[in-house]
mmCIF file of the C-alpha atoms, coordinates in Angstrom:
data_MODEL
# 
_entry.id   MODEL 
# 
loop_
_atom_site.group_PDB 
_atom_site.id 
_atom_site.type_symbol 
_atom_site.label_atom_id 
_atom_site.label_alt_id 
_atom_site.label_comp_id 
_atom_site.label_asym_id 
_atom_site.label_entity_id 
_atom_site.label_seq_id 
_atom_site.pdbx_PDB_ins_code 
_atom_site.Cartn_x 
_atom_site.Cartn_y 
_atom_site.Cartn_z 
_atom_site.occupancy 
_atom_site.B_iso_or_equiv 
_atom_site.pdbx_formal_charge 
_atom_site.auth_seq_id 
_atom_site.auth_comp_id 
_atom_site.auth_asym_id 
_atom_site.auth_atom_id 
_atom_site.pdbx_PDB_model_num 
ATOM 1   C CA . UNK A 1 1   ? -2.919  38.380 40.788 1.00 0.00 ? 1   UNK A CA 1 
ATOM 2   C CA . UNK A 1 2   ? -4.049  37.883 37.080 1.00 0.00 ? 2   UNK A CA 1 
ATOM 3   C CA . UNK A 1 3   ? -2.398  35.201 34.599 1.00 0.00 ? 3   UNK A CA 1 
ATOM 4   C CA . UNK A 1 4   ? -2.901  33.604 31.661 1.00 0.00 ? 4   UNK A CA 1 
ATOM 5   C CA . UNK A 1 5   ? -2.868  29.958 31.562 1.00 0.00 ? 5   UNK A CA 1 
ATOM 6   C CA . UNK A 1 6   ? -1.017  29.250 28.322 1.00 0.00 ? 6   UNK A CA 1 
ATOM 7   C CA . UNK A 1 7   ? 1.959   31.311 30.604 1.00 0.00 ? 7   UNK A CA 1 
ATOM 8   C CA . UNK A 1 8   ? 1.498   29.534 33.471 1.00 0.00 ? 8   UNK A CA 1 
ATOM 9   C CA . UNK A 1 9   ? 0.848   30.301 37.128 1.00 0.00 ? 9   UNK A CA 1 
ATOM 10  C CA . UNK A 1 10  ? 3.757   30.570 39.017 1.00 0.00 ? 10  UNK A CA 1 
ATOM 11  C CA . UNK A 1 11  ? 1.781   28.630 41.942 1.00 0.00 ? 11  UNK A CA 1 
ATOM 12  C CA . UNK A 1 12  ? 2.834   25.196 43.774 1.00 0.00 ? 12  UNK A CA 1 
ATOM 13  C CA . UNK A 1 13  ? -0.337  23.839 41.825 1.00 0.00 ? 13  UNK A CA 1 
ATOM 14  C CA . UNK A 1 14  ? -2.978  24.909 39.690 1.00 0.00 ? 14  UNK A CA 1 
ATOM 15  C CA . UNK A 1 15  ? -5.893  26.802 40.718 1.00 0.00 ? 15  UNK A CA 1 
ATOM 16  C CA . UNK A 1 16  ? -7.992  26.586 38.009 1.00 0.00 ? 16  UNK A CA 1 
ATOM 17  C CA . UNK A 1 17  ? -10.476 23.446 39.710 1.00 0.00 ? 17  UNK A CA 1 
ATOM 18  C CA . UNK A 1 18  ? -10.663 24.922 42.868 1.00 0.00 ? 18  UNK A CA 1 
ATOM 19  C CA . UNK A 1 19  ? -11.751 28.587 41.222 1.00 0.00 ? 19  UNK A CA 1 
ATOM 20  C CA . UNK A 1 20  ? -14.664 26.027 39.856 1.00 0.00 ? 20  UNK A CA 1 
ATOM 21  C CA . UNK A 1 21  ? -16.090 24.361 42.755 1.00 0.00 ? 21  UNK A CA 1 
ATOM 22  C CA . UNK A 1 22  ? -17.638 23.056 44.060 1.00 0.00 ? 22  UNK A CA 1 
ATOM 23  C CA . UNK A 1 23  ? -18.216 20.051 41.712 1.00 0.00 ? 23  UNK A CA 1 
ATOM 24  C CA . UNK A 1 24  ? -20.926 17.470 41.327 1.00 0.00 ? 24  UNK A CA 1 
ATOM 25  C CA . UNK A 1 25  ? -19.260 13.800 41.125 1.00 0.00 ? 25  UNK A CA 1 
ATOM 26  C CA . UNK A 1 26  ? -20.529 11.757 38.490 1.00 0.00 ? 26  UNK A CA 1 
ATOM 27  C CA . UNK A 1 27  ? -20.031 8.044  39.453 1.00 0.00 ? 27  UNK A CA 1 
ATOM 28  C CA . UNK A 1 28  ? -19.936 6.510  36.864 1.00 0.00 ? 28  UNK A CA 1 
ATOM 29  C CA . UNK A 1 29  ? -20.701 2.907  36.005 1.00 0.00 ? 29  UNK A CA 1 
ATOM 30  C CA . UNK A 1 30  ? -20.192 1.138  33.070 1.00 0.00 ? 30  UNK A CA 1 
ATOM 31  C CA . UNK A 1 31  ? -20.206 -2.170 31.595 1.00 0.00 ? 31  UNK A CA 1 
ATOM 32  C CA . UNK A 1 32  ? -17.907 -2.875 28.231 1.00 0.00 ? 32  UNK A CA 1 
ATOM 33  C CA . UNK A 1 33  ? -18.808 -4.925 25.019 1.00 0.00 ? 33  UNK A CA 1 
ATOM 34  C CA . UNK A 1 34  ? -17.067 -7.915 26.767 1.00 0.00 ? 34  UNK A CA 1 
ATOM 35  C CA . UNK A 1 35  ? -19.149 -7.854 29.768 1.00 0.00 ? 35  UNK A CA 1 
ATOM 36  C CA . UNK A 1 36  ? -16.393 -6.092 31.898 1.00 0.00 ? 36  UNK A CA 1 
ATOM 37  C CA . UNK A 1 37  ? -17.854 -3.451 34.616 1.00 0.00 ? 37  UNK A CA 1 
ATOM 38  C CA . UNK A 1 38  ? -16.374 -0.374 35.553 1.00 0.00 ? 38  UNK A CA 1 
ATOM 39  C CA . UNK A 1 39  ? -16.872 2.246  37.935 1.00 0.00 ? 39  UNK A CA 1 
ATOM 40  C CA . UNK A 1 40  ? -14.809 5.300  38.326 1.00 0.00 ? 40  UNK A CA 1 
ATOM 41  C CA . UNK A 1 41  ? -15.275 8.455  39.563 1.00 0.00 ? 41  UNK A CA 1 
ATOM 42  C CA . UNK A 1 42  ? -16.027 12.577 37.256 1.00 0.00 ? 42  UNK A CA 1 
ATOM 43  C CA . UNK A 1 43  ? -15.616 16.128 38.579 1.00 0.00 ? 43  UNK A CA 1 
ATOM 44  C CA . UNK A 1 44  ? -16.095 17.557 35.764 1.00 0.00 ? 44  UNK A CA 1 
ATOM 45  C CA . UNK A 1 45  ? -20.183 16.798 35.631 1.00 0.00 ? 45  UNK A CA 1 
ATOM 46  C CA . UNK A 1 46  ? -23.757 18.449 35.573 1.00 0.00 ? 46  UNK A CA 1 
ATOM 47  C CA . UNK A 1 47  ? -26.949 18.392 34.428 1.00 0.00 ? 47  UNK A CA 1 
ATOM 48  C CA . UNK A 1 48  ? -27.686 20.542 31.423 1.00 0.00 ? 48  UNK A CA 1 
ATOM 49  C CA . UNK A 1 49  ? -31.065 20.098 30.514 1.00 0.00 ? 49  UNK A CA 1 
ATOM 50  C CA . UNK A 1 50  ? -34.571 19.741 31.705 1.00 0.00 ? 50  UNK A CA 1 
ATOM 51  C CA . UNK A 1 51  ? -37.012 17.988 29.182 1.00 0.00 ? 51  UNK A CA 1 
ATOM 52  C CA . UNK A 1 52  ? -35.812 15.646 28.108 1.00 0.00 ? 52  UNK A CA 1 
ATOM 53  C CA . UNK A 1 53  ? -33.256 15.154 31.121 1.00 0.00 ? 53  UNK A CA 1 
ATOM 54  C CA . UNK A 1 54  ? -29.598 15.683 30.296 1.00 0.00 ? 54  UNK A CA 1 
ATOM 55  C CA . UNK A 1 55  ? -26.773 15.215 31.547 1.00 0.00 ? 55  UNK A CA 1 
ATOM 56  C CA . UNK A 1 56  ? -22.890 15.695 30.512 1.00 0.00 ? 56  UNK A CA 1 
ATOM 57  C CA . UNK A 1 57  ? -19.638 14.782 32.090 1.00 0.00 ? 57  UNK A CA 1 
ATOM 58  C CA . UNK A 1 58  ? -16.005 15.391 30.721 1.00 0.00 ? 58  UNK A CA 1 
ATOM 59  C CA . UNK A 1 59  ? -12.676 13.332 30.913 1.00 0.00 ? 59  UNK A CA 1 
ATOM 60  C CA . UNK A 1 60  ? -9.208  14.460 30.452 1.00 0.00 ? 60  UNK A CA 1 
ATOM 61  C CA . UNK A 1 61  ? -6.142  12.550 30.101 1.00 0.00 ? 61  UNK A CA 1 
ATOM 62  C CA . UNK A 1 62  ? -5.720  8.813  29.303 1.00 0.00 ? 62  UNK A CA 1 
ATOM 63  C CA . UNK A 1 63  ? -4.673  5.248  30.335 1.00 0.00 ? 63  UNK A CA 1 
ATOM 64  C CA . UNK A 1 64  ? -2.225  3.340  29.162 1.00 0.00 ? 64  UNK A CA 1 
ATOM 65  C CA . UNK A 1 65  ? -4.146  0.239  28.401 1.00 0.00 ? 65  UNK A CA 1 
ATOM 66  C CA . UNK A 1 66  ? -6.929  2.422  26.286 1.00 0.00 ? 66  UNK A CA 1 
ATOM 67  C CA . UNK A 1 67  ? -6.867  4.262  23.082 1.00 0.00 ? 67  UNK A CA 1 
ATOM 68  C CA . UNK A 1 68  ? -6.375  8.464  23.240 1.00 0.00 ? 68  UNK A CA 1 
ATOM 69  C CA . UNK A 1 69  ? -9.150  8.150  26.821 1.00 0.00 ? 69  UNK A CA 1 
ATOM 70  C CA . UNK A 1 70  ? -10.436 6.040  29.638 1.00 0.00 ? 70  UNK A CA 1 
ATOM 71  C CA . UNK A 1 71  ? -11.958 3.057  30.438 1.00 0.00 ? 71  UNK A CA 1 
ATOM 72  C CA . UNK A 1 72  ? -15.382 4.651  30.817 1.00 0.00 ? 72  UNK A CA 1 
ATOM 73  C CA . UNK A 1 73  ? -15.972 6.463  27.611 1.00 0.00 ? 73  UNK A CA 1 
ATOM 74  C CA . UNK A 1 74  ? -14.374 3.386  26.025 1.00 0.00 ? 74  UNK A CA 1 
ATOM 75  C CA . UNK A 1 75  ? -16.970 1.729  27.009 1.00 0.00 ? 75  UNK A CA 1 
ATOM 76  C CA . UNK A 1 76  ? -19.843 4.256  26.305 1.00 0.00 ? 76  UNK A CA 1 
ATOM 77  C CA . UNK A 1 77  ? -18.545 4.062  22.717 1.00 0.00 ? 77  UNK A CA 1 
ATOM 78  C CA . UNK A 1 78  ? -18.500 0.585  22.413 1.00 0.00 ? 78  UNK A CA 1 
ATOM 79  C CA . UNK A 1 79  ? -22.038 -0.187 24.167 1.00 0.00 ? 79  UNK A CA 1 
ATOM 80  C CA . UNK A 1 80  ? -23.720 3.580  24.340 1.00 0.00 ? 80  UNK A CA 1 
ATOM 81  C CA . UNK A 1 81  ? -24.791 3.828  27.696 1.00 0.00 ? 81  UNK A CA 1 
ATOM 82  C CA . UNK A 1 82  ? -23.705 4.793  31.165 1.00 0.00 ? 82  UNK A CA 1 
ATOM 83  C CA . UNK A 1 83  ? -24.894 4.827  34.886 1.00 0.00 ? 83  UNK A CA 1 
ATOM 84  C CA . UNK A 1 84  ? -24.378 8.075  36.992 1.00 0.00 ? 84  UNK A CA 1 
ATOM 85  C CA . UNK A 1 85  ? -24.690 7.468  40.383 1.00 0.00 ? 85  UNK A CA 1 
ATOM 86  C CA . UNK A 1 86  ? -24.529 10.469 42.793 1.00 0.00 ? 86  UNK A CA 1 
ATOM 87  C CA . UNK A 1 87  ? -22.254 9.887  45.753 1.00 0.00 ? 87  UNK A CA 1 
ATOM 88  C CA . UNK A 1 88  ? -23.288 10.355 49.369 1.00 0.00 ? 88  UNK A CA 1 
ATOM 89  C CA . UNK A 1 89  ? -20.562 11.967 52.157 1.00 0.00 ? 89  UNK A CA 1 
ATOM 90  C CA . UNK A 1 90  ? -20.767 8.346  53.960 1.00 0.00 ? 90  UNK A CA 1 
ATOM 91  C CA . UNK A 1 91  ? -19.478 6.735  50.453 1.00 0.00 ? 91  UNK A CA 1 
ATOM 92  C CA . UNK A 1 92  ? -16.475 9.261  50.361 1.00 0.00 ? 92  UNK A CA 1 
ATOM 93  C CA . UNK A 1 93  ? -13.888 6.377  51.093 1.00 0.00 ? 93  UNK A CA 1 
ATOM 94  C CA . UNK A 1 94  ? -14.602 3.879  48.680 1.00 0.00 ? 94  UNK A CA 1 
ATOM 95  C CA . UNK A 1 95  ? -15.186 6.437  45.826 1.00 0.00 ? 95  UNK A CA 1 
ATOM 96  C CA . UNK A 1 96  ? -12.142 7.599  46.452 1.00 0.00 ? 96  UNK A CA 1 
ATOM 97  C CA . UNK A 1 97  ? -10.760 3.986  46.633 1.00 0.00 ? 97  UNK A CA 1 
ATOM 98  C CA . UNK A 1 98  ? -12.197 3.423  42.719 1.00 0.00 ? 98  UNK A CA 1 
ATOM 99  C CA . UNK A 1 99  ? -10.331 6.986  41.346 1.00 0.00 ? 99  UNK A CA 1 
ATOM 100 C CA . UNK A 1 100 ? -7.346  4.595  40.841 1.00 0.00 ? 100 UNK A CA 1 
ATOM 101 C CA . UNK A 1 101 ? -5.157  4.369  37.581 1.00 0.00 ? 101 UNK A CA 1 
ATOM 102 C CA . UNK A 1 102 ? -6.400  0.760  37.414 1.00 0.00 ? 102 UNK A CA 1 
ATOM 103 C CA . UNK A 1 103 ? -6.076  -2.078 34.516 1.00 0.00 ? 103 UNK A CA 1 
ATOM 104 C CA . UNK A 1 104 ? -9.030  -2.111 32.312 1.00 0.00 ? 104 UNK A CA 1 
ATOM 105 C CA . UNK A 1 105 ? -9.632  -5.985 33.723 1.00 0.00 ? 105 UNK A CA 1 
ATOM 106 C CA . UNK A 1 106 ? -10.369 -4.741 37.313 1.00 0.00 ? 106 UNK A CA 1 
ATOM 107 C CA . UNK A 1 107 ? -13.420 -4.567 38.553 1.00 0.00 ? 107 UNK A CA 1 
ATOM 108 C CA . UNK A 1 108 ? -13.796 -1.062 40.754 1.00 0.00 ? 108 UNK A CA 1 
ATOM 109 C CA . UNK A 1 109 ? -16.699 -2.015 42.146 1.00 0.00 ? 109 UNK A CA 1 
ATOM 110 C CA . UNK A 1 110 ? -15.694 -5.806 43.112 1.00 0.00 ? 110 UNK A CA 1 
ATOM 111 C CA . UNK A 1 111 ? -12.298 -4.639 44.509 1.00 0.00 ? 111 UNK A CA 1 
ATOM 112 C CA . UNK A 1 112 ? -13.937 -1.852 46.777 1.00 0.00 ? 112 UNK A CA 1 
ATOM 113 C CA . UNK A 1 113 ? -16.800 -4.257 47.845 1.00 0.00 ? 113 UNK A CA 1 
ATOM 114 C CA . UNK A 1 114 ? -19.742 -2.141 46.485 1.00 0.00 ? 114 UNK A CA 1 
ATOM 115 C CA . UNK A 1 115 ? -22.994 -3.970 45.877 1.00 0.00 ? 115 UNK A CA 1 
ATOM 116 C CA . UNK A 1 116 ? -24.446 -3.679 42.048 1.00 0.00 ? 116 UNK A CA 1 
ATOM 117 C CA . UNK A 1 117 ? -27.600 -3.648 41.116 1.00 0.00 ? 117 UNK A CA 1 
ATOM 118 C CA . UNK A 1 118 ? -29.169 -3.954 37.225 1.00 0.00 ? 118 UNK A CA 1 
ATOM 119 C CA . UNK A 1 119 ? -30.410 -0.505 35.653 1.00 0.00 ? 119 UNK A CA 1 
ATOM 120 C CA . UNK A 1 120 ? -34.189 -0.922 33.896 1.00 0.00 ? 120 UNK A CA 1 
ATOM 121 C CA . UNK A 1 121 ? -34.071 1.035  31.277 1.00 0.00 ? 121 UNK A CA 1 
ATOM 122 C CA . UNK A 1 122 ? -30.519 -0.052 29.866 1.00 0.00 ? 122 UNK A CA 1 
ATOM 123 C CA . UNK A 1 123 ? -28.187 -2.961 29.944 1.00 0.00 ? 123 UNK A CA 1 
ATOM 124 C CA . UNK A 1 124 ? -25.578 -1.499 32.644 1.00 0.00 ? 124 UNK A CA 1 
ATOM 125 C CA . UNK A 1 125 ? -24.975 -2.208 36.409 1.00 0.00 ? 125 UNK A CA 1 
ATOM 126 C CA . UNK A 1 126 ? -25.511 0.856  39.133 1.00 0.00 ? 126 UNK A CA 1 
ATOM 127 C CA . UNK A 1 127 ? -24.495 1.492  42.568 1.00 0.00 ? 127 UNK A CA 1 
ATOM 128 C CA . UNK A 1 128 ? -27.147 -0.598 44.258 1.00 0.00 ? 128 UNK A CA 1 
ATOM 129 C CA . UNK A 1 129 ? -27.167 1.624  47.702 1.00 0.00 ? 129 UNK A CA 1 
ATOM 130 C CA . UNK A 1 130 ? -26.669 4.755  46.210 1.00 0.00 ? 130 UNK A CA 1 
ATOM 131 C CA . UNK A 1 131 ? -28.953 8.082  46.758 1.00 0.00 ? 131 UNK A CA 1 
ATOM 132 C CA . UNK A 1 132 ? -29.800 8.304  43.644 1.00 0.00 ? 132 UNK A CA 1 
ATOM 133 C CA . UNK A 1 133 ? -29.083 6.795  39.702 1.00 0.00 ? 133 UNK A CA 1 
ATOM 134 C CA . UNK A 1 134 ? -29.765 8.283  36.503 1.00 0.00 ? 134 UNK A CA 1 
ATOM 135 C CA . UNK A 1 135 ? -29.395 5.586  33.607 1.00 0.00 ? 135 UNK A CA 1 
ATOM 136 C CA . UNK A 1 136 ? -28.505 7.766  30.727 1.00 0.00 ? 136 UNK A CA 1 
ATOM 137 C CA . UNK A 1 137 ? -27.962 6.893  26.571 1.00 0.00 ? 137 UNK A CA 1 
ATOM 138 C CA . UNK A 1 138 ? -25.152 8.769  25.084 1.00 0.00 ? 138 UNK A CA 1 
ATOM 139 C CA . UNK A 1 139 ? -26.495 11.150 23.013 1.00 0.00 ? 139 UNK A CA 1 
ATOM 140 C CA . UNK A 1 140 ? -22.847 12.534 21.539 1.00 0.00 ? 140 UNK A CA 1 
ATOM 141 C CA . UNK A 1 141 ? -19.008 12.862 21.818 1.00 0.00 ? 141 UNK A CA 1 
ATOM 142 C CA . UNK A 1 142 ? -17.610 15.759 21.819 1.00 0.00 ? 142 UNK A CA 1 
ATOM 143 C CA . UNK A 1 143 ? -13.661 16.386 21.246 1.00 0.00 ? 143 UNK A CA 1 
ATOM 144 C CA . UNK A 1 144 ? -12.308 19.201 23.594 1.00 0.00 ? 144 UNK A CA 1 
ATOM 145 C CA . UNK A 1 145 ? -9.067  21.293 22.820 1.00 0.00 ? 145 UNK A CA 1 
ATOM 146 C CA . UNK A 1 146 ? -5.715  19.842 24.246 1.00 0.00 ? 146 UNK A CA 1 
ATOM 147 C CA . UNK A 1 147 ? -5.033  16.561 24.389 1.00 0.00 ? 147 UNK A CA 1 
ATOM 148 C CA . UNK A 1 148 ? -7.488  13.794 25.332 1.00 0.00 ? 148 UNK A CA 1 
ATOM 149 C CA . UNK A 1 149 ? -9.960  15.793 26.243 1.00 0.00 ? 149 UNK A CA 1 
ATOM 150 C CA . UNK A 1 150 ? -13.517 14.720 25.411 1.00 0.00 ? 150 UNK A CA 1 
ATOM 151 C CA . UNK A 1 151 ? -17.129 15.753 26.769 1.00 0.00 ? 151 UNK A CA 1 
ATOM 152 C CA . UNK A 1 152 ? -19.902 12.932 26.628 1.00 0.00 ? 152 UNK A CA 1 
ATOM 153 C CA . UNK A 1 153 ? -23.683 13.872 26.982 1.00 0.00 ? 153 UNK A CA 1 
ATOM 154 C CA . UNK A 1 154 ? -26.406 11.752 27.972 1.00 0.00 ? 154 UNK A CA 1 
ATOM 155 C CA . UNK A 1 155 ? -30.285 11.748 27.964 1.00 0.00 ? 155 UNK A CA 1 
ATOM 156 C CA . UNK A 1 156 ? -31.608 10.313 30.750 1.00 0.00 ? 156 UNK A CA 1 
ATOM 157 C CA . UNK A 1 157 ? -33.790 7.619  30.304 1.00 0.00 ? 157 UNK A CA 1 
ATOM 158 C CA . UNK A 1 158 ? -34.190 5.888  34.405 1.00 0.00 ? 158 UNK A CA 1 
ATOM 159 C CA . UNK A 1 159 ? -33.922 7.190  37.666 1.00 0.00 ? 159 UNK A CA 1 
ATOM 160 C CA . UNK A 1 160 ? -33.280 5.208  40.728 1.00 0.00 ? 160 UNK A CA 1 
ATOM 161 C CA . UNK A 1 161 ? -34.598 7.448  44.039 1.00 0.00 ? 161 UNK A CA 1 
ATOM 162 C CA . UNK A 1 162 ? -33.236 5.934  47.264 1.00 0.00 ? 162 UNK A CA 1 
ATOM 163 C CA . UNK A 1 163 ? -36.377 5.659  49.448 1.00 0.00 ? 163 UNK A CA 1 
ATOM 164 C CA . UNK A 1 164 ? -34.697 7.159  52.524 1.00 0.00 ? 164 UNK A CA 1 
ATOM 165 C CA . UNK A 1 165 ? -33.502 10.343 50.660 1.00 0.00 ? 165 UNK A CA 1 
ATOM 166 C CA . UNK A 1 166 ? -37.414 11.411 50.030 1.00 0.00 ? 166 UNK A CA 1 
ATOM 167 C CA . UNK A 1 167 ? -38.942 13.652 52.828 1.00 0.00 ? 167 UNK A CA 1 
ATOM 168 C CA . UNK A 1 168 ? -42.467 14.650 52.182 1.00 0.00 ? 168 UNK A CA 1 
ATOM 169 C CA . UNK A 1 169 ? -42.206 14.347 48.395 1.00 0.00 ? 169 UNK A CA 1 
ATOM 170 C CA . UNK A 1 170 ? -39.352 15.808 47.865 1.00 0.00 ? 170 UNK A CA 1 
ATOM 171 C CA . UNK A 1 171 ? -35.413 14.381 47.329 1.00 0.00 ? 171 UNK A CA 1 
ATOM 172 C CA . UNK A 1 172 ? -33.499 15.979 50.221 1.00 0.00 ? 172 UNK A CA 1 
ATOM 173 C CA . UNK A 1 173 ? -30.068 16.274 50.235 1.00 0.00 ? 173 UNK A CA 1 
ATOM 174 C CA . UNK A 1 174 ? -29.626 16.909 53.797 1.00 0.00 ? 174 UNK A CA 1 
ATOM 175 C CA . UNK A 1 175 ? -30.445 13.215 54.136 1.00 0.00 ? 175 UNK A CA 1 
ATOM 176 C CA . UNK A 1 176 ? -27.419 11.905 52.692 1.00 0.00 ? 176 UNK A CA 1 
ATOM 177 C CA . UNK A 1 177 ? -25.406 15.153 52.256 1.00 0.00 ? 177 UNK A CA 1 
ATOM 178 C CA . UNK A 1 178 ? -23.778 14.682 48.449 1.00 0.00 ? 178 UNK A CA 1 
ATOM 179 C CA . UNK A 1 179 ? -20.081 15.052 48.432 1.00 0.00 ? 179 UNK A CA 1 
ATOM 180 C CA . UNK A 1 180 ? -18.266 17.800 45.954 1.00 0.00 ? 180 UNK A CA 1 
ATOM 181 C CA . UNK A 1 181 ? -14.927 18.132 44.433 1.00 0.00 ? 181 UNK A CA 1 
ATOM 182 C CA . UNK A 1 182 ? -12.664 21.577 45.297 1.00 0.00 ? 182 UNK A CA 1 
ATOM 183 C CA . UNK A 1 183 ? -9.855  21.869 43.988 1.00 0.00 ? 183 UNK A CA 1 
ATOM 184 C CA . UNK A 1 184 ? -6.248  20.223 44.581 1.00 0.00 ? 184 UNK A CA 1 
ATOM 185 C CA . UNK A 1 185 ? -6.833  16.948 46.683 1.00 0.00 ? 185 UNK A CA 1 
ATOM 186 C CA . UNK A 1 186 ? -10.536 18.543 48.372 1.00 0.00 ? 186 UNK A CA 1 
ATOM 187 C CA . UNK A 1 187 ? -13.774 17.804 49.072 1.00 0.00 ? 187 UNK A CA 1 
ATOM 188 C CA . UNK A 1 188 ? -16.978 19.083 50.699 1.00 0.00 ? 188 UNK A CA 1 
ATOM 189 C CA . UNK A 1 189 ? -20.158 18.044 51.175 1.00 0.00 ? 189 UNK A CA 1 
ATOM 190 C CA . UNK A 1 190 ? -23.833 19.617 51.749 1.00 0.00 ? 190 UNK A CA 1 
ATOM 191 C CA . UNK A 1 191 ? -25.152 19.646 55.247 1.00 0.00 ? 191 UNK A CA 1 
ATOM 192 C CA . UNK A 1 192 ? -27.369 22.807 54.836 1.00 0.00 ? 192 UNK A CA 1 
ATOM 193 C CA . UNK A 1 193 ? -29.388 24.148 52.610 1.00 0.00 ? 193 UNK A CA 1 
ATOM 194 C CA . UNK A 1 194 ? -31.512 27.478 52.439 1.00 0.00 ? 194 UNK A CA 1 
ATOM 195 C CA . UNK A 1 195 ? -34.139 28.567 50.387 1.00 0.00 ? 195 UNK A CA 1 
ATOM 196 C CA . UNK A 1 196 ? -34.680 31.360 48.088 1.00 0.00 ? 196 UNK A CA 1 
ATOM 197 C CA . UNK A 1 197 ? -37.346 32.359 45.422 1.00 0.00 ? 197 UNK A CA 1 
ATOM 198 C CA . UNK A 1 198 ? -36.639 34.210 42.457 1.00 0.00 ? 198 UNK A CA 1 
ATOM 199 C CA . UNK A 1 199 ? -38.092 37.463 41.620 1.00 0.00 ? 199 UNK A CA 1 
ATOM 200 C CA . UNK A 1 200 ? -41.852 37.185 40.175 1.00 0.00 ? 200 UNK A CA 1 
ATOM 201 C CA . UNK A 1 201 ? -42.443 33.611 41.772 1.00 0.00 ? 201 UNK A CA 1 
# 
């Protein structure tokens, strides 16, 4: 099968997220000029650089109650920082619980009874129990083709390390097994890992 997506598929949905998977999930948490938090979860998320640490996540559509995006990168505009907290298999529920279409005056977090904690390095809130946190400063905007689709990137200027996710000095997944995004309404999540080296190491 080839097609071209300005023609369409001809499929009961579109395959284009679950051809790119499986996805990172950003979790993101942020707090708005007002004092407002938010947390809502990205697919569309990686790291793209080393030194200094990067990362970048994307958003697509819009709400009703925002201008042209979301309430997240409203509030990254308006305050310049964000929270990424990676998401563990055991936390699949309530992520999913904070995905919702809701008003900009509800409180994710609050209404799925996660626990907060204060970043250090910048005046946000974080996923208190989560594996891992990487406060990050918005570093630029960038305006997508289509409609309402915008890419924000972030330098990384914290990072939270849940104690029991270190084994012998280094962060192991297998402890809390990170849940992905596939396509259409799926997920995964790591249980194994393997090891390779690349040529010359």
């Amino acid at each position: 099968m080839f097609y071209r997506p300005k023609d369409g598929h001809g499929l009961p949905h579109n395959p284009f997220s679950a051809i790119v998977s499986p996805r990172p999930i950003a979790w993101i948490s942020t707090r708005g000029a007002d004092g407002s938090e938010n947390l809502a979860p990205y697919s569309f998320f990686n790291a793209v650089a080393y030194s200094p640490p990067q990362v970048m996540f994307a958003t697509t559509g819009k709400k009703h109650d925002r201008e042209g995006t979301k309430d997240t990168l409203s509030n990254i505009r308006d305050t310049g920082v964000f929270a990424v907290n990676i998401v563990e298999y055991a936390q699949r529920e309530v992520m999913n619980l904070t995905s919702g279409p809701w008003d900009k005056d509800v409180d994710e977090a609050e209404m799925a009874g996660i626990e907060r904690a204060e970043c250090e390095t910048i005046p946000c809130s974080r996923v208190a129990n989560a594996p891992a946190t990487l406060e990050c400063r918005l570093t630029q905007i960038v305006e997508l083709g289509g409609s309402n689709n915008l890419a924000a990137f972030g330098e990384v200027t914290g990072i939270h390390l849940r104690d029991d996710c270190l084994r012998d000095g280094i962060f192991d997944v297998t402890r809390y097994q990170p849940l992905a995004r596939l396509g259409y309404r799926d997920f995964t999540h790591v249980a194994e890992v393997f090891t390779m080296k690349r040529p010359g190491e």
